[in-house]
C-alpha positions as CSV (number, residue, x, y, z in Angstrom):
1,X,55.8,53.5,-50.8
2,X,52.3,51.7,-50.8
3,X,53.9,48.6,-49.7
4,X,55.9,50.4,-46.5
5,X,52.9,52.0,-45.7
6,X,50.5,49.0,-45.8
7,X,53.7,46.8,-43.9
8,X,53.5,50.2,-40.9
9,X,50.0,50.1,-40.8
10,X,49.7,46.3,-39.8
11,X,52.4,46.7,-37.6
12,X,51.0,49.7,-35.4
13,X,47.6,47.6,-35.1
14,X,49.3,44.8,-34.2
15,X,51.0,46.9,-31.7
16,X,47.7,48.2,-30.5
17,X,46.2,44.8,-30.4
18,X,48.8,43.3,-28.6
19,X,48.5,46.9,-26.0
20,X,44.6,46.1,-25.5
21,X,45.8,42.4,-24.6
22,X,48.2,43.6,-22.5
23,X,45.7,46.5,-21.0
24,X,43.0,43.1,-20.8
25,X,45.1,40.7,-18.6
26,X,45.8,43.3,-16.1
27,X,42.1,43.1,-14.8
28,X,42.5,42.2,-11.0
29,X,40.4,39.6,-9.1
30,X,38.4,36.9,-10.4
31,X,35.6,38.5,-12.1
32,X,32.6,36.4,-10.0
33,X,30.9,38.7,-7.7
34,X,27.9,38.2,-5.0
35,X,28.5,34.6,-4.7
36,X,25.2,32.8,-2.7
37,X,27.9,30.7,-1.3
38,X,30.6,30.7,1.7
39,X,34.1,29.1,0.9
40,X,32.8,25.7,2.1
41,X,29.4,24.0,0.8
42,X,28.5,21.1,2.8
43,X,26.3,18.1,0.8
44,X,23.5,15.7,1.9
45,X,25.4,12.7,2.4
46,X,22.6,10.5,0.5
47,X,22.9,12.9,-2.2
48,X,21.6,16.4,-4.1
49,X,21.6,19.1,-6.7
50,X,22.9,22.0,-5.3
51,X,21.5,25.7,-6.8
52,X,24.0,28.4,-6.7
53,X,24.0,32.0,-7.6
54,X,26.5,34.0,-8.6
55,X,27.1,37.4,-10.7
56,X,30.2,37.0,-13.8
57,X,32.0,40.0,-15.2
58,X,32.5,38.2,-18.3
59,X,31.9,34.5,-20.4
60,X,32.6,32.1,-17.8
61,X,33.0,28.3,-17.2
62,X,33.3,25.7,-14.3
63,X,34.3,22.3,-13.7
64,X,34.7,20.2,-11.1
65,X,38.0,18.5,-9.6
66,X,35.3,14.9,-8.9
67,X,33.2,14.8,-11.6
68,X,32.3,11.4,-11.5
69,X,30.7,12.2,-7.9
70,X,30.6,15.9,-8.1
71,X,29.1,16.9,-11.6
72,X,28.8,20.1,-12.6
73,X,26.0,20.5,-14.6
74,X,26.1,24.2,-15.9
75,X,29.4,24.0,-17.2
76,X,29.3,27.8,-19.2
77,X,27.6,30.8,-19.0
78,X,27.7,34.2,-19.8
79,X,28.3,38.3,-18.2
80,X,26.3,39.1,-15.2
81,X,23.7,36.8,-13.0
82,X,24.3,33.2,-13.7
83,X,23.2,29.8,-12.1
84,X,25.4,27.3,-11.1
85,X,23.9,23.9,-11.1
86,X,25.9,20.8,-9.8
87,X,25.2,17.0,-9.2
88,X,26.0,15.4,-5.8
89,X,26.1,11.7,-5.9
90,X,24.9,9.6,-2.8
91,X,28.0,8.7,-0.6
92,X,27.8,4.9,-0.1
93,X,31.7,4.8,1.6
94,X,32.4,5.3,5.0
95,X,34.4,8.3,4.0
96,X,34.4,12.1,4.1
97,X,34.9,13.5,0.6
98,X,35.8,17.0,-1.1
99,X,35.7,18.6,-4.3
100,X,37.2,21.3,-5.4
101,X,34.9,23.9,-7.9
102,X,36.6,26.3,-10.3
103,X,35.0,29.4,-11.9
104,X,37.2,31.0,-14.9
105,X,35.7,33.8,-16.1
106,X,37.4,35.3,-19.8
107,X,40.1,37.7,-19.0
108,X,40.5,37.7,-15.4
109,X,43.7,35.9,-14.8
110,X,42.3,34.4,-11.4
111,X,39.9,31.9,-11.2
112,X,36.9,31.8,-8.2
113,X,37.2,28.4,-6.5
114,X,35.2,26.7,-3.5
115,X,34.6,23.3,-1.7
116,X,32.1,21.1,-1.7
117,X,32.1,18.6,1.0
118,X,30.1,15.3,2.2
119,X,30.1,13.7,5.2
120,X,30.7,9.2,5.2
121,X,27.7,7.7,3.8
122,X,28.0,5.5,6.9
123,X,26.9,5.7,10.1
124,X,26.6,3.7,12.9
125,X,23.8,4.5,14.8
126,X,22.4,1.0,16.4
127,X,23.6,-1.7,18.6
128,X,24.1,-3.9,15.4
129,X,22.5,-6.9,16.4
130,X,20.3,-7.3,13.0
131,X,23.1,-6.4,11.0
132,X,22.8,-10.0,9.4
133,X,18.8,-9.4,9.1
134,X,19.5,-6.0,7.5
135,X,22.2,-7.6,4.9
136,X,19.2,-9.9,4.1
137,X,16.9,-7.3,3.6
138,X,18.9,-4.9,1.5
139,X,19.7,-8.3,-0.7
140,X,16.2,-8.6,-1.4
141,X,15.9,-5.4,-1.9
142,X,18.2,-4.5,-4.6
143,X,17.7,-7.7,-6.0
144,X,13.6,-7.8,-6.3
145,X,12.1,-4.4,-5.0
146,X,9.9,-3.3,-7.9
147,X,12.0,0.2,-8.3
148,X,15.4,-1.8,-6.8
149,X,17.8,0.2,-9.2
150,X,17.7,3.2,-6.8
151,X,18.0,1.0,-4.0
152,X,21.7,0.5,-4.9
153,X,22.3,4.2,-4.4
154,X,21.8,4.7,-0.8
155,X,23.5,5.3,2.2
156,X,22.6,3.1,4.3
157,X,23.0,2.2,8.3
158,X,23.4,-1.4,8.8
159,X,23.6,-1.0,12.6
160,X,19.6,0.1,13.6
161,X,16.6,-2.1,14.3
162,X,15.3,-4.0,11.1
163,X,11.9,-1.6,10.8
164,X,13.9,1.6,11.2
165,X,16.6,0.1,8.6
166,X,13.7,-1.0,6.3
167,X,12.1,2.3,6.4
168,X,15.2,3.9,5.6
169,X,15.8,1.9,1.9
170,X,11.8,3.4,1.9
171,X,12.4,6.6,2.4
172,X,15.6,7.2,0.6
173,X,13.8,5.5,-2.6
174,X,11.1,7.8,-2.2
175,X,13.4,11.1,-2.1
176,X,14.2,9.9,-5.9
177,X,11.6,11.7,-7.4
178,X,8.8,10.0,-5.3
179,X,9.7,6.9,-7.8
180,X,7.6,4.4,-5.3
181,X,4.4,6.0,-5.0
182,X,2.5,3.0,-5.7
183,X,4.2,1.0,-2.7
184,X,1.6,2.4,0.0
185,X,-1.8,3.5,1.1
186,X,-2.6,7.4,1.3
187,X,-4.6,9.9,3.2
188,X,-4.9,12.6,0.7
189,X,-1.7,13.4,-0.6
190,X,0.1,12.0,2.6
191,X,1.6,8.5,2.9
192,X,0.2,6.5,5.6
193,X,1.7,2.9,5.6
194,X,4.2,1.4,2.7
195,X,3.0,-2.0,1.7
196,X,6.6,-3.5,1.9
197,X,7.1,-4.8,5.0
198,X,8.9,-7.0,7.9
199,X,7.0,-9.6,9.9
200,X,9.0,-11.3,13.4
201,X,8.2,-12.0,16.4
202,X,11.7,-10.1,17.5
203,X,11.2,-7.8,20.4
204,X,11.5,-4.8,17.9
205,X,7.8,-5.7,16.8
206,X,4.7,-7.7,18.0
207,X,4.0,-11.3,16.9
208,X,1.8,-11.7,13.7
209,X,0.1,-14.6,12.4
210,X,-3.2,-17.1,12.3
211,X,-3.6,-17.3,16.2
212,X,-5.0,-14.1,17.9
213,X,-6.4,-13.6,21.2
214,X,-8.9,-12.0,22.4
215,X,-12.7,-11.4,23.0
216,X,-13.7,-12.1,18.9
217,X,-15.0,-8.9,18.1
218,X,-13.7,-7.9,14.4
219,X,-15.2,-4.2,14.5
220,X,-16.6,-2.2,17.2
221,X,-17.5,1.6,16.6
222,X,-18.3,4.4,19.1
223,X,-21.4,5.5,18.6
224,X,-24.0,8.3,20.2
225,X,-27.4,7.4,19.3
226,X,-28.8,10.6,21.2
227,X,-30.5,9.0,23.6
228,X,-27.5,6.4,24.8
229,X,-23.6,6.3,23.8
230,X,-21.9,3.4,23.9
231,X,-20.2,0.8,21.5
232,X,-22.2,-0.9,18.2
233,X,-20.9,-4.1,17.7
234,X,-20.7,-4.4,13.8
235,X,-19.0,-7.6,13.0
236,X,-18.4,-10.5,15.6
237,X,-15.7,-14.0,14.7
238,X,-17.3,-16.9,14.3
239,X,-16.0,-19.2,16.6
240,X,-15.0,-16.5,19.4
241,X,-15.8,-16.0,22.6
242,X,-17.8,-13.0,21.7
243,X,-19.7,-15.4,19.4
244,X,-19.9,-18.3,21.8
245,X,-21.6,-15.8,24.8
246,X,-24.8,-15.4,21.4
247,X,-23.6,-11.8,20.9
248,X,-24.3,-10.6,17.3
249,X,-23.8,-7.4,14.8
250,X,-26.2,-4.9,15.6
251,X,-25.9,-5.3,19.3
252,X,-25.3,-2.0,21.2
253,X,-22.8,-2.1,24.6
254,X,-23.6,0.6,27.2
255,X,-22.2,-0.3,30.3
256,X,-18.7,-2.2,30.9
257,X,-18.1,-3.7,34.3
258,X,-21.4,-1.7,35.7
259,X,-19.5,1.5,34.3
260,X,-21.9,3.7,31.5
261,X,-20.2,4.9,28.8
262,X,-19.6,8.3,28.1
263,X,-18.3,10.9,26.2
264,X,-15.4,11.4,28.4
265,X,-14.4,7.3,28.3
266,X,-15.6,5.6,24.9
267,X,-12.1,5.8,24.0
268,X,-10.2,4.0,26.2
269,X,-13.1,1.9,26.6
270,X,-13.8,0.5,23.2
271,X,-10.5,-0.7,23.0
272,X,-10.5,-2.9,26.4
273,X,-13.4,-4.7,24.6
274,X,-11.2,-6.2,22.2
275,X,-8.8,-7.7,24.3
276,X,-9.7,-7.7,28.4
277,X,-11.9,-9.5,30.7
278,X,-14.4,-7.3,31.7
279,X,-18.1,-7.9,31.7
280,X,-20.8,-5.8,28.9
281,X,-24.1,-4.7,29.0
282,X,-25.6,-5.4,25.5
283,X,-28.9,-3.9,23.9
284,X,-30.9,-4.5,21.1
285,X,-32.0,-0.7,19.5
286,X,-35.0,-0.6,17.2
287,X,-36.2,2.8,16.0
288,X,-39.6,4.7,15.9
289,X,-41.1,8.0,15.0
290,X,-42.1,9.3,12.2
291,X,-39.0,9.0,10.3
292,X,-37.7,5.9,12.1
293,X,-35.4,8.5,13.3
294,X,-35.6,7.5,17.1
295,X,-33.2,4.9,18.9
296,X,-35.2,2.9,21.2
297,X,-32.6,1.1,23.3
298,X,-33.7,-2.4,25.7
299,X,-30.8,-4.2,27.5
300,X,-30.7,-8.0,26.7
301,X,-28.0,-8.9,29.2
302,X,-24.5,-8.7,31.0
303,X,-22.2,-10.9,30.0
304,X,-18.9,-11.9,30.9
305,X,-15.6,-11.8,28.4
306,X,-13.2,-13.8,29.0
307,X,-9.9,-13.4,26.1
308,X,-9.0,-16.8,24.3
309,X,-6.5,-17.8,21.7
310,X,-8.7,-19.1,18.4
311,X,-7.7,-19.2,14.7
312,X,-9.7,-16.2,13.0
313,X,-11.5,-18.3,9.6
314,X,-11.8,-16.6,6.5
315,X,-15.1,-17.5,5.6
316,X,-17.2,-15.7,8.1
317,X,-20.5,-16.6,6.7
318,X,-21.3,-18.8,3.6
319,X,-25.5,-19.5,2.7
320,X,-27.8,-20.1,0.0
321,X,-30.4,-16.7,0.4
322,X,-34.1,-17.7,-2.2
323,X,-35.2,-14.1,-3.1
324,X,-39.2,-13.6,-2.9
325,X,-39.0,-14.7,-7.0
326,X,-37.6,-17.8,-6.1
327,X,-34.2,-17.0,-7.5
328,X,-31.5,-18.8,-5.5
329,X,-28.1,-16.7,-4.6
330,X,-25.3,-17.6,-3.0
331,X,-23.9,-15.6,-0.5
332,X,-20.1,-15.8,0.6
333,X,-18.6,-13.2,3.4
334,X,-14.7,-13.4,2.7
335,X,-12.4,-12.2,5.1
336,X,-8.8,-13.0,3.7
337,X,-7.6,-15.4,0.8
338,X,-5.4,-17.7,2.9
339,X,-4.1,-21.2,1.3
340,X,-5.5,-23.0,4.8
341,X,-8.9,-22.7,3.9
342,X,-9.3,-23.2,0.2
343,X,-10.7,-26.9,0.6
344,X,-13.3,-25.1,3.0
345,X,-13.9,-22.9,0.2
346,X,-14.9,-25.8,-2.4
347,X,-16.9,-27.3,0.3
348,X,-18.8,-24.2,0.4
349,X,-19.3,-23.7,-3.6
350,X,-20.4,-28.0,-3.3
351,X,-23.4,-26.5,-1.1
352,X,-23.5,-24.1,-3.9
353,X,-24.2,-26.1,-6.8
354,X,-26.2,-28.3,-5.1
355,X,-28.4,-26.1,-3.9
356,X,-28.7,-24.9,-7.6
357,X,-27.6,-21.1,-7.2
358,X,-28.7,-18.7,-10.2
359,X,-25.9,-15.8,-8.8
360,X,-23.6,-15.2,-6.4
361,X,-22.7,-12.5,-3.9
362,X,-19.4,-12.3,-3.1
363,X,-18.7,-9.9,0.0
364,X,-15.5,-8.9,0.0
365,X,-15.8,-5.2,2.2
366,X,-13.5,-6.4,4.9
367,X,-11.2,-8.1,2.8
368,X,-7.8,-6.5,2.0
369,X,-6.1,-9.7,0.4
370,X,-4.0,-12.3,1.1
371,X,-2.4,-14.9,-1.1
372,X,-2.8,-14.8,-5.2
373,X,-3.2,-19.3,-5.0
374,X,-6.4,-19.0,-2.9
375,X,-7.8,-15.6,-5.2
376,X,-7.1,-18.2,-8.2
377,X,-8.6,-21.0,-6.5
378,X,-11.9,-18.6,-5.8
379,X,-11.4,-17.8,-9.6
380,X,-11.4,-20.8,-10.8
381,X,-14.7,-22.4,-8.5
382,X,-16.3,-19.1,-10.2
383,X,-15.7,-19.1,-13.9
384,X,-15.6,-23.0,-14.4
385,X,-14.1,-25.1,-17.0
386,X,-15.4,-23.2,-20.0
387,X,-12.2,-20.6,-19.0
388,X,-9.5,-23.2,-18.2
389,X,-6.1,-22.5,-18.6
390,X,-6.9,-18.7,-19.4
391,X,-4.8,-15.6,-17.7
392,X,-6.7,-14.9,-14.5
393,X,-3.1,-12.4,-13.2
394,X,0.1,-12.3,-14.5
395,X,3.0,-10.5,-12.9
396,X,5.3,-7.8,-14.5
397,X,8.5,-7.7,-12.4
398,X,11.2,-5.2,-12.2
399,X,13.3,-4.6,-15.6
400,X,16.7,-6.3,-13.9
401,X,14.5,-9.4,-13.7
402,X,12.1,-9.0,-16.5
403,X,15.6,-9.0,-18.9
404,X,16.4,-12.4,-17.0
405,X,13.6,-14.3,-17.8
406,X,11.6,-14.0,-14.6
407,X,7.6,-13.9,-15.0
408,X,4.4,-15.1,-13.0
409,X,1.5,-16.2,-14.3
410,X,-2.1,-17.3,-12.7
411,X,-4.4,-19.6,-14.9
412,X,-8.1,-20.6,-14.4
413,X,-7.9,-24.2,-13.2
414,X,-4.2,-24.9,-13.9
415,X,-2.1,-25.7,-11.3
416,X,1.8,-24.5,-11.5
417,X,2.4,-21.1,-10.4
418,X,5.5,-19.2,-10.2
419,X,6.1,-20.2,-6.3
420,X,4.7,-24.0,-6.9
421,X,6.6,-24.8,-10.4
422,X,5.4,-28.6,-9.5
423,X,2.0,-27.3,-9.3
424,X,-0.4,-26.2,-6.3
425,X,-2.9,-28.9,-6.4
426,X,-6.0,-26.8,-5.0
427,X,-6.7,-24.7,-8.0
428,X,-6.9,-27.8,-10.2
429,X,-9.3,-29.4,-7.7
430,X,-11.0,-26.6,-7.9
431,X,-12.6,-26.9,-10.8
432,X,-14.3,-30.5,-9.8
433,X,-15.9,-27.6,-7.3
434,X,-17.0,-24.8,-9.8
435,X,-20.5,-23.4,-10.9
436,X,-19.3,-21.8,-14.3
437,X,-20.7,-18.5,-13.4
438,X,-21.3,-15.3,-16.2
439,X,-21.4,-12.6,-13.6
440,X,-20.9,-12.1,-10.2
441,X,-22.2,-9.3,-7.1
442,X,-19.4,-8.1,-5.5
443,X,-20.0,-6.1,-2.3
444,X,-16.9,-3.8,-1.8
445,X,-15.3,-1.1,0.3
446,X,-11.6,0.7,0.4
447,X,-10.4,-2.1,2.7
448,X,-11.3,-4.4,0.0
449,X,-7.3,-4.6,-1.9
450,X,-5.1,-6.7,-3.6
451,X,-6.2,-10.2,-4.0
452,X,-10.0,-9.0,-3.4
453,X,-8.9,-6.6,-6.4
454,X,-7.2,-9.8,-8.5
455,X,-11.0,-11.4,-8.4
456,X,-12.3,-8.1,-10.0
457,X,-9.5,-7.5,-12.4
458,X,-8.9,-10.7,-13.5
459,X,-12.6,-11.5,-14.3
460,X,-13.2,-9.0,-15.8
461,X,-10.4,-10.0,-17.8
462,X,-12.1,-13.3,-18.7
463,X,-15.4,-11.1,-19.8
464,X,-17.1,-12.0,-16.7
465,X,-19.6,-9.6,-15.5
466,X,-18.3,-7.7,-12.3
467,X,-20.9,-5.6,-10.4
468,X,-19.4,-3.5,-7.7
469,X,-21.9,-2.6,-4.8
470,X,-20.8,0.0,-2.0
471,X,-17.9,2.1,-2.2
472,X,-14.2,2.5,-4.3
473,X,-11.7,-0.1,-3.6
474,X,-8.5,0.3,-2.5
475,X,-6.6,0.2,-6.0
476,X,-3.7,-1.9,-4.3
477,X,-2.3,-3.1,-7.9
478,X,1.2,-3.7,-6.6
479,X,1.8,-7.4,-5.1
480,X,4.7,-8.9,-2.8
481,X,7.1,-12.0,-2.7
482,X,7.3,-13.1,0.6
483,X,11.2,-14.7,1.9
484,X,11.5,-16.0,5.2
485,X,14.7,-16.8,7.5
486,X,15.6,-17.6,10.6
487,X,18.0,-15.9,13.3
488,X,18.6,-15.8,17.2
489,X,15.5,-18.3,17.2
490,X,13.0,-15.6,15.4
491,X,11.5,-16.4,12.6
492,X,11.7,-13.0,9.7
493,X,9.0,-13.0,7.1
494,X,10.1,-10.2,4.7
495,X,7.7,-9.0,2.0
496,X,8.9,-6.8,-0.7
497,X,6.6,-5.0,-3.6
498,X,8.2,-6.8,-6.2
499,X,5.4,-6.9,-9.5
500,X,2.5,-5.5,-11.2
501,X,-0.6,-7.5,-11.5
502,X,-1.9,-7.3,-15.2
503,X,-5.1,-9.4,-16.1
504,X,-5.3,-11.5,-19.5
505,X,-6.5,-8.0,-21.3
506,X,-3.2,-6.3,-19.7
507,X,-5.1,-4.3,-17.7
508,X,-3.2,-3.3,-14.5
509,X,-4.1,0.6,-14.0
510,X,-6.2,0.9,-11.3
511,X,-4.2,2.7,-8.6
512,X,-7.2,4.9,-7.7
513,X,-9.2,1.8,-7.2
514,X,-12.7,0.6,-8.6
515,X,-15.5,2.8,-9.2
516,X,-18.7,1.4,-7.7
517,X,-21.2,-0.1,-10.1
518,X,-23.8,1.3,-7.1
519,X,-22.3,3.7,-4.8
520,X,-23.9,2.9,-1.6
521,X,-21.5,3.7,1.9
522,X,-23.2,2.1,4.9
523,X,-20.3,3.6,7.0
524,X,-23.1,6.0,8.8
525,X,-25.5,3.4,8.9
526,X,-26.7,1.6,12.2
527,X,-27.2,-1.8,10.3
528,X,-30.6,-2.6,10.1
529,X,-29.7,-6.9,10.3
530,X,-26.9,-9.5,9.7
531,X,-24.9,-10.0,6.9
532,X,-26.7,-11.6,3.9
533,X,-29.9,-10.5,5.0
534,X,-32.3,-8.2,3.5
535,X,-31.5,-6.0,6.5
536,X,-27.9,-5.3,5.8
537,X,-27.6,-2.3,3.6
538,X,-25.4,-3.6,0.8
539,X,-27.0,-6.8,0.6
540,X,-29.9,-5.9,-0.1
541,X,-28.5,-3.5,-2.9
542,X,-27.3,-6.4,-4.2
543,X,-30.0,-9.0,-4.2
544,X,-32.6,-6.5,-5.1
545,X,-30.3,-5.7,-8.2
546,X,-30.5,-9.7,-8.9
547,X,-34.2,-9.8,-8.1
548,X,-35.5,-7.3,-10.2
549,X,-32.3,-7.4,-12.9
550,X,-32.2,-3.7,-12.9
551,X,-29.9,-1.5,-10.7
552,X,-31.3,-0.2,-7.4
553,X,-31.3,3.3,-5.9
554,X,-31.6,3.9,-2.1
555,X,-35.0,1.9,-1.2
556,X,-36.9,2.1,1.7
557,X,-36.1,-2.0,2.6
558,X,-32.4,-0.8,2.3
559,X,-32.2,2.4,4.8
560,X,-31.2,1.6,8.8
561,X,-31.2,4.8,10.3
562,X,-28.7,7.3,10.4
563,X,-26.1,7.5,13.2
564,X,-23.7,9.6,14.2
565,X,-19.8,8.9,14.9
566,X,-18.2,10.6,17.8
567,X,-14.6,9.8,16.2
568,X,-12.8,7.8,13.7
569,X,-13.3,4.0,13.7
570,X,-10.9,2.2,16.1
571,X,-9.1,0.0,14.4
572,X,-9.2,-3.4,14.1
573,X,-7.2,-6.4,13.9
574,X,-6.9,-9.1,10.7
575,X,-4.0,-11.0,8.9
576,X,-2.0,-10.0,6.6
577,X,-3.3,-8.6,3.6
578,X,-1.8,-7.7,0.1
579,X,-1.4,-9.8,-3.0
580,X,1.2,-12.3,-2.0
581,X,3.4,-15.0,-3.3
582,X,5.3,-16.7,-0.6
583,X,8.3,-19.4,-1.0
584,X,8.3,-21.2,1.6
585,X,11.5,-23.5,3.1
């Protein structure tokens, strides 16, 4: 009897079992309620994670139909509000695409199911007639970019203008999680220029290169002095017309072709300056009162500008300055490292020796780089033989190229180089040239970058004394490879950020730029004489600090008086800057 009974007790709660099962598969609809969706989801085509919302009656999972485009990346969950989190690829074919999403929830005999969609990856948008430039471009690109491994995931349009298709690889890498930061200056938190760039003389963008034309002023600045407005003259191009006419920094324009300026024109005006023919009224402005706080402005003359073409030099001034102790320093104002001039340079640092310098101030606040041969051949003339064949900057590539073998190195006095494997003869004449220096004066500003920023770093490096004077620099610690081709009769210089630049230490953080050994900004300054002189602000921070060894505050030598800016600088005109290397056909 036990036995029956135990065999009819099983059996009912089988039968009841089997009832509730019964009873469960009968639930109607698909359990998945308050969906944040609509039966159709459409994707960015370069890519996304999609968030959706949703409310589940029960244990649920989904999956997708395209998971190796379309991955869904909360793939279970459980009864009531759940998240639904799903991978979009980018769409690099010129096709539409669909996936289908399925929601099971447990016991609901019907599943929830939706589309996702993307649009062709594709479009064409231009006239196509860089297509061939853009093919280069994206080549370089995804072969040397610093961060190229997200290059190769974009949608791209080869159709546009090369800037606009350029900007685009730009962009999209910088939608990745801002993976590119370091390729580009910044106002703030906002990105004002990327570094990586496209030179031509197409029609899509002006002409760059050594010749410029114009009336040789480097940097004019609005100014209202409170007793006259008009346009301070701060630095002047040797060799310009400007220069040629005997007008000098410091000078002060008031009137241009018999017109005063004013508030209401200083705009427009100060740019005509630069380029047109027009005639100026220049002053001298000395100051009195009690605090030297009063302008005191006498004309000097009107002179007429006429534009020219000239080659800008890079070595704007270059002098041997003997302090009031008899200490000799040198004093160099560099504009831009550029290879044309580097035999000029050792000419220069000849005067040097033989005038028997004890330091050297190198003025570097207007210089935002140029090519990583002529830093090293400035390097080199500087630290001397006693560091030759020492890392002054070597290069860290991307990891694609890295793996293969691919490095750069610069060395005090030796002369092959990653872009001159036979050797670049200069830096090893360079050393016949040198003055085997144990510190240096370097006055800096945030336009001084890149190879400015290699002399720093890479002495430093080599345990030579650095002394900053004025304000941070521009922390440019990113450099470009520079390729150049020819189409339709244009000539394309492209220059990808494609390395690091470490120092022998391994020292390549410096983003935010370098901190001022003597924070002095002469930006608000009227400047009280020429450059190298005990009149110019920074100067004569620096050769103070070299005359009495100690570091100088704000003396009274060192204060022009105060001015006031009616707007932001207008600005000016130089070469290319950056830390570049540059094969060349």
């Amino acid at each position: 009897m036990k036995s029956i009974f135990r065999i009819l007790t099983i059996a009912a709660a089988l039968l009841l079992a089997l009832g509730c099962k019964e009873d469960q598969l009968q639930l109607e609809g698909t359990g998945v309620t308050n969906t944040s969706w609509a039966s159709n989801v459409a994707a960015d085509e370069e890519g996304e994670v999609l968030s959706l919302t949703f409310t589940s009656a029960g244990k649920w999972t989904a999956e997708s139909s395209e998971p190796e485009w379309c991955e869904v990346l909360t793939g279970n969950g459980v009864k009531g509000e759940a998240a639904l989190r799903i991978n979009v690829a980018n769409n690099t074919s010129t096709s539409s695409r669909t996936a289908r999403i399925t929601i099971s929830v447990e016991n609901y005999p019907i599943a929830e199911t939706f589309e996702i969609s993307q649009s062709e990856g594709v479009t064409e948008q231009g006239d196509g007639r860089y297509r061939e430039i853009n093919e280069w471009v994206y080549e370089k690109m995804a072969s040397h970019y610093l961060w190229n491994e997200p290059v190769k995931t974009l949608a791209l349009d080869y159709s546009i203008g090369y800037q606009a298709f350029l900007k685009s690889i730009l962009d999209g890498v910088g939608k990745q999680n801002d993976i590119n930061h370091d390729d580009g200056a910044y106002n703030q938190d906002f990105r004002t220029e990327y570094y990586t760039q496209i030179i031509s003389s197409a029609p899509e963008t002006k002409a760059v290169g050594q010749q410029t034309r114009g009336n040789g002023f480097y940097l004019l600045r609005p100014v209202n002095l409170g007793t006259a407005i008009g346009v301070l003259i701060e630095a002047v191009i040797p060799g310009g017309p400007a220069d040629k006419l005997g007008i000098k920094r410091g000078d002060f324009i008031t009137e241009v072709n018999g017109i005063s300026i004013t508030m209401d024109n200083y705009r427009s005006v100060t740019s005509k300056i630069y380029t047109d023919a027009l005639s100026v009224l220049t002053n001298t402005v000395t100051w009195e009162g009690v605090h030297l706080d009063q302008a005191v402005v006498k004309p000097i003359g009107t002179f007429d500008l006429s534009p020219e073409s000239y080659i800008e030099p890079a070595i704007y001034k270059a002098e041997t300055v003997e302090l009031s102790n008899g200490k000799k320093v040198g004093y160099l104002l560099y504009m831009g490292f550029h290879a044309d001039f580097d035999y000029q340079l050792m000419d220069v640092f000849d005067k040097f020796k033989a005038d028997g310098i004890d330091d050297l101030v190198l003025d570097l606040r207007y210089n935002n780089g140029g090519e990583i041969l002529s830093s090293t051949v400035l390097a080199t003339m500087i630290a001397g033989s006693a560091h030759q064949g020492k890392t002054l900057a070597k290069l860290r590539f991307n990891e694609e190229r890295t793996k293969a073998g691919v490095s750069g190195e610069y060395r005090i006095g030796v002369k092959e180089t990653i872009e001159y494997p036979d050797g670049y003869l200069p830096i090893e004449d360079a050393l016949q040239h040198s003055i085997g220096l144990d510190r240096v004066f370097v006055i800096a500003t945030n336009t001084t970058a890149s190879a400015s920023e290699i002399i720093i770093n890479g002495l430093r490096g080599l345990d030579i004394e650095v002394n900053l004077i004025g304000t941070t620099t521009s922390g440019k610690n990113v450099g470009m490879e520079g390729f150049s081709k020819k189409y339709r009769n244009y000539d394309f210089l492209f220059y990808p950020v494609s390395f690091y630049i470490e120092n022998a230490k391994g020292f390549s953080d410096y983003p935010e730029g370098f901190e001022p050994d003597i924070y002095l900004d002469d930006s608000g300054y009227y400047p009280g004489g020429d450059f190298g002189t005990m009149g110019d602000y920074l100067c004569n921070a620096a050769f103070g600090w070299i005359r009495t060894g100690q570091k100088p505050g704000r003396t009274a030598a060192a204060a022009p008086m105060s001015i006031r800016l009616e707007h932001a600088d207008i600005p000016f005109t130089t070469r290319l800057g950056g830390s570049r290397v540059t094969y060349r056909d």
